[in-house]
C-alpha positions in Angstrom: 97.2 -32.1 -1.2 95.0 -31.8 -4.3 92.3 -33.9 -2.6 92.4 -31.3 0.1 92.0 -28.2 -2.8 89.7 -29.6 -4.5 87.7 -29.9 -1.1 88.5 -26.7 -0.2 87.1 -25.4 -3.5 83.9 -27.2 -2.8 83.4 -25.3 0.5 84.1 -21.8 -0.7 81.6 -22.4 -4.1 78.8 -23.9 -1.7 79.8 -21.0 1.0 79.2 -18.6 -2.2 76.1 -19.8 -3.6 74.5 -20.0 -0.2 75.7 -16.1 0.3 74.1 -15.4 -3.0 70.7 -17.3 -2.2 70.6 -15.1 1.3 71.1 -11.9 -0.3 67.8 -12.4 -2.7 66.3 -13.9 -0.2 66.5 -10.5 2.0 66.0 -8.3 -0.8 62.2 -9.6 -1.4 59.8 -7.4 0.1 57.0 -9.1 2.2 53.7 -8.8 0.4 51.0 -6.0 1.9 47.6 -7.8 2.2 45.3 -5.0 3.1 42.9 -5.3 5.8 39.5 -5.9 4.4 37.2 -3.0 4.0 34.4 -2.3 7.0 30.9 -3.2 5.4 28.8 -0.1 5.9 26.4 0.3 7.6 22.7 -0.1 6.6 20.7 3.3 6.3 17.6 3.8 7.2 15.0 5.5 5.1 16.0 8.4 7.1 19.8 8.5 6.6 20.4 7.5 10.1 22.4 4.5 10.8 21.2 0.8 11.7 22.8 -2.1 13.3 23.0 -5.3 10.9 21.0 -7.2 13.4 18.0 -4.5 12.7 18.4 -5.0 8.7 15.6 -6.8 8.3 13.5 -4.2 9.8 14.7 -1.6 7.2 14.1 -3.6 3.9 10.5 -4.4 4.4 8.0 -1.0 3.7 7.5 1.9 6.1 6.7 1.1 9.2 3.8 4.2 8.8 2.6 2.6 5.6 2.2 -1.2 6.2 0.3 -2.4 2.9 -0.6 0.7 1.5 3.2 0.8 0.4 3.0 -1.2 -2.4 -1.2 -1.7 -3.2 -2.5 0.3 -6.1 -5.3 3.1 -5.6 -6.2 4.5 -2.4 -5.3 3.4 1.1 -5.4 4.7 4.3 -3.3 4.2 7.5 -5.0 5.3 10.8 -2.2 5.8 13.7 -4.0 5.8 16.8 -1.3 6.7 19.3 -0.9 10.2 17.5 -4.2 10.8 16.4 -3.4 10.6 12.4 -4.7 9.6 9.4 -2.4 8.9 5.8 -4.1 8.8 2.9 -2.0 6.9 -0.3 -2.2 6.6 -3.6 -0.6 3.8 -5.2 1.5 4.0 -2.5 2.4 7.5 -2.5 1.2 9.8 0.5 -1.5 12.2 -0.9 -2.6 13.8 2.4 -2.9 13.5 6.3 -5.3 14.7 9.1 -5.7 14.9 12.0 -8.6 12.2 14.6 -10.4 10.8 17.4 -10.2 8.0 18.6 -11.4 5.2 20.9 -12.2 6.7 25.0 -9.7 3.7 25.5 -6.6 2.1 24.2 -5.8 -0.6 22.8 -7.5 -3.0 20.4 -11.4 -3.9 20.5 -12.3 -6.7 22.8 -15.8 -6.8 23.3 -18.9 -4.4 22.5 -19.1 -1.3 24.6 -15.6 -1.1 25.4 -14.8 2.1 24.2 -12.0 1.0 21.9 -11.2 1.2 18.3 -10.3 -1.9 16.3 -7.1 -2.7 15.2 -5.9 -4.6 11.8 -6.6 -4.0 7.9 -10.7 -3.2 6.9 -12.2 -2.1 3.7 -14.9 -0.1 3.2 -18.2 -1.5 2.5 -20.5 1.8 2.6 -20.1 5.6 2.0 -23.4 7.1 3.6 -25.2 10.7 4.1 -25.2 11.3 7.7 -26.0 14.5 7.5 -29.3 13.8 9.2 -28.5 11.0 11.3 -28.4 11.9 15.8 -26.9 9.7 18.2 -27.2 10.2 22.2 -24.2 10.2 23.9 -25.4 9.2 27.1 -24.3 12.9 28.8 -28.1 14.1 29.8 -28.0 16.3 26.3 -30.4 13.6 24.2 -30.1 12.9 21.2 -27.6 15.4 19.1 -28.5 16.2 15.2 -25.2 16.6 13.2 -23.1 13.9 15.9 -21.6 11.5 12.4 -21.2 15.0 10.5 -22.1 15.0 6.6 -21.0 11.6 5.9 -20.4 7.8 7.3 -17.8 5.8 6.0 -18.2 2.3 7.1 -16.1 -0.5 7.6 -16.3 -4.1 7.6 -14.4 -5.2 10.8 -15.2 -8.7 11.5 -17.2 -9.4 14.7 -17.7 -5.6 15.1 -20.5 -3.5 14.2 -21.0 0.0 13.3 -17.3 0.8 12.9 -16.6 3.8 10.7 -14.6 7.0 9.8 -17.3 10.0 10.5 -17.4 13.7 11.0 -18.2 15.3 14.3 -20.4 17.7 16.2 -17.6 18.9 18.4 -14.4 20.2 16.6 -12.4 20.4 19.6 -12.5 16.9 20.3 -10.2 15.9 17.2 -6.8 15.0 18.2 -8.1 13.0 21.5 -9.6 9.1 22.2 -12.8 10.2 23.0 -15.2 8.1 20.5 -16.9 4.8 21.1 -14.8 3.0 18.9 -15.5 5.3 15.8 -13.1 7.4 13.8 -13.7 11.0 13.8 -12.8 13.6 11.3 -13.2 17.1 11.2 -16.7 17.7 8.8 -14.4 19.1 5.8 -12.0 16.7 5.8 -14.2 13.9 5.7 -15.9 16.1 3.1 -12.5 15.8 1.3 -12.0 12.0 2.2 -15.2 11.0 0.9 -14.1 12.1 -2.6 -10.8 10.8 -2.6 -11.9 6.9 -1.5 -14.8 4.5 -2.8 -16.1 0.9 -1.7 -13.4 -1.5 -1.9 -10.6 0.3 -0.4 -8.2 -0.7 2.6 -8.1 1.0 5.8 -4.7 -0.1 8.1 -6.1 1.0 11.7 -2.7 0.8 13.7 -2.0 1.0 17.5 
């Protein structure tokens, strides 16, 4: 009979402790892991948003501005498709006009072909061209005044005769109408010639 107390005692104080254990066990709240936290999104220099795969796109310098971003002095960037012209200065935009352009588009493939070059130049020359006459092949002759007041040449490898130029004809700015040229209105290449020298980079884009 004792043997069968003392087992009986056994049971309860195991049946006890396992009740106790249970009751903790319940009482422990489950841990809260929080979801992680969406990565925003990259801006744009514009505040508009950009998927991650176009990231690299948006760290590199203004699409507008190519190298004249981050060189010091003056550069400019030539945008043929809207007929523009940036002018920077240690890689801040000091002023913009308005051009002419190549008859055609696209880059320069061979002489004649009525299309303006396309990469990064310097200028080699700044010349008076206030004399100079040119005959544009349209039964008028040779026409006084056609590079404006001034020439501003170009090297452009395996092209000749490349240059940023006044005109004769106002009204033609703002179209592709030149023979490879780049044509100004005469006071703003008036005001470009003072704001560049020999040496400087011209970015002549598509």
């Amino acid at each position: 009979m004792k043997i069968f107390f003392a087992t009986l005692s056994v049971v309860v104080i195991f049946c006890a402790v396992i009740a106790i254990v249970m009751r903790k066990t319940s009482s422990i709240q489950p841990v809260q892991v929080e979801p992680p936290k969406e990565v925003p999104a990259i801006v744009s220099q514009d505040a508009r948003p950009v998927a991650r795969e176009q990231a690299a796109d948006v760290t590199g310098l203004p699409d507008r501005a190519d190298i004249a971003g981050n060189v010091p002095g003056v550069s400019i960037v030539i945008n043929k498709s809207s007929h523009t012209m940036e002018v920077f200065r240690d890689g801040k935009r000091v002023n913009g006009y308005s051009v002419a352009v190549g008859r055609n588009t696209g880059d320069k493939q061979r002489v004649g072909d009525m299309r303006t070059p396309e990469g990064t130049f310097r200028i080699v020359q700044i010349q008076n061209a206030s004399g100079w006459t040119h005959d544009f092949r349209d039964g008028k002759g040779q026409v006084r005044g056609a590079y404006g007041p001034y020439f501003i040449r170009l090297d452009t490898p395996g092209w000749k005769g490349i240059g940023i130029h006044g005109t004769h004809a106002p009204n033609s700015i703002g179209t592709n109408v030149t023979e490879g040229c780049i044509r100004l209105n005469n006071r703003d290449v008036e005001e470009l010639r003072h704001m560049v020298k020999v040496g400087d980079n011209v970015v002549i884009k598509r």
